[in-house]
C-alpha positions as CSV (number, residue, x, y, z in Angstrom):
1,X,12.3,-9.2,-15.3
2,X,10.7,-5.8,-16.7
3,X,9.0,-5.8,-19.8
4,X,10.0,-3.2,-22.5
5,X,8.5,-0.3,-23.1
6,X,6.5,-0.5,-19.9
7,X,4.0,-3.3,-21.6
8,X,2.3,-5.9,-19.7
9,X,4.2,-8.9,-19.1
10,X,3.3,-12.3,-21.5
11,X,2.6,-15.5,-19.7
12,X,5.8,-17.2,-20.1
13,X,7.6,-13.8,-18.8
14,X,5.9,-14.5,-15.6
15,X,6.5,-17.9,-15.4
16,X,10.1,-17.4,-15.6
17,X,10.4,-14.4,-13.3
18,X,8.1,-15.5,-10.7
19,X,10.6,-18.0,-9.1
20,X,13.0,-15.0,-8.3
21,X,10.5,-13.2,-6.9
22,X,9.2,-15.7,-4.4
23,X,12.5,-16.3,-3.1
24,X,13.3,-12.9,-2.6
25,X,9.8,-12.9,-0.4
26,X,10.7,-15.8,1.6
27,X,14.5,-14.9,2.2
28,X,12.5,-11.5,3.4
29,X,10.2,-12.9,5.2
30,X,7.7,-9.4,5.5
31,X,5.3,-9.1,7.7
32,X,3.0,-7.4,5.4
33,X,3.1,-7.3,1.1
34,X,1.7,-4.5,-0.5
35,X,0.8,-5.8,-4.5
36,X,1.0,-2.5,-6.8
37,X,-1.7,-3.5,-9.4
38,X,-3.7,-6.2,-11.4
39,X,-0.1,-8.3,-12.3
40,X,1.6,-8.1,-9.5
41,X,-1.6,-9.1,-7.3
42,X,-2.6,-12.0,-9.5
43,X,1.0,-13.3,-9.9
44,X,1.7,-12.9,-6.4
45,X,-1.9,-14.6,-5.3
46,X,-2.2,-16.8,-8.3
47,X,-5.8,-15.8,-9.3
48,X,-7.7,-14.1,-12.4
49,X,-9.6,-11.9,-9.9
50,X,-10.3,-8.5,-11.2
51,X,-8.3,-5.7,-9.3
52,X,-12.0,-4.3,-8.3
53,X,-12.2,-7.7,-6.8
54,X,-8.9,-8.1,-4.8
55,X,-8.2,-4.6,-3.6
56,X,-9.7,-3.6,0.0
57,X,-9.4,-7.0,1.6
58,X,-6.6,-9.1,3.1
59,X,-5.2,-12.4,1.2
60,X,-2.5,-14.2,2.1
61,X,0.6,-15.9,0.6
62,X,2.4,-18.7,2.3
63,X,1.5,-17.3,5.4
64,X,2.1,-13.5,4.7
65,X,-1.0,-11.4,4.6
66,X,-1.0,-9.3,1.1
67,X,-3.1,-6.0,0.3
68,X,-3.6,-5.6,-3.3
69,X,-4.1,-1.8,-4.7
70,X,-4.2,-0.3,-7.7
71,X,-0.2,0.8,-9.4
72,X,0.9,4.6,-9.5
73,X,0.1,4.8,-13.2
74,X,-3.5,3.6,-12.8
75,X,-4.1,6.5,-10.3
76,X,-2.3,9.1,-12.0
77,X,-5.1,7.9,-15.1
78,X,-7.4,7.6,-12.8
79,X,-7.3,9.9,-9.6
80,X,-10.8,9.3,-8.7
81,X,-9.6,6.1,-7.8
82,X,-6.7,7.1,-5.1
83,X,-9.7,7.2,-2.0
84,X,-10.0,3.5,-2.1
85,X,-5.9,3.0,-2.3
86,X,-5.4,5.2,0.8
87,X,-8.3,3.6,2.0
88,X,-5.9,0.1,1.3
89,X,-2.7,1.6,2.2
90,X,-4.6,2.9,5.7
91,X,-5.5,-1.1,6.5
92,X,-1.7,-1.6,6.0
93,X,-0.4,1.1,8.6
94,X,-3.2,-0.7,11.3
95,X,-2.1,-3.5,10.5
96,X,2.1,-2.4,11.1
97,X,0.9,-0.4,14.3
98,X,1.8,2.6,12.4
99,X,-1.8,4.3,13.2
């Protein structure tokens, strides 16, 4: 369910795709999800927020708390931005009992 050439996905691609994904989740069952960037966290947390706007703070998904950060790509275009994802990814590893 990738895209080619790396574009963003189109609406219907995600309505299609997003099925398999869930499922995969719940057969899963995490206890945390870590959303890599602005599609994956609104897909996964079925909002229009703005990744400025999700990123830093807990949400949750059938139960499962989700952090949304910003994707590798975005921080390798934008490295004054990889503070606030450790800042995310260090909520995570609190969260896990991992610090």
């Amino acid at each position: 369910c990738r895209p080619p050439n790396n574009r963003d996905p189109e609406r219907d691609e995600i309505a299609s795709c997003s099925p398999f994904l869930f499922k995969q989740l719940e057969t899963l069952d995490p206890r945390v999800i870590i959303t890599l960037g602005r599609f994956a966290s609104q897909t996964l947390l079925d909002t229009k927020d703005s990744m400025g706007k999700m990123r830093g703070a807990w949400r949750d998904w059938r139960g499962v708390k989700v952090m949304p950060t910003f994707h590798p790509a975005y921080l390798l275009r934008s490295p004054e931005q990889k503070r606030k994802a450790w800042s995310d990814l260090q909520m995570v590893m609190v969260e896990l009992g991992l610090s």
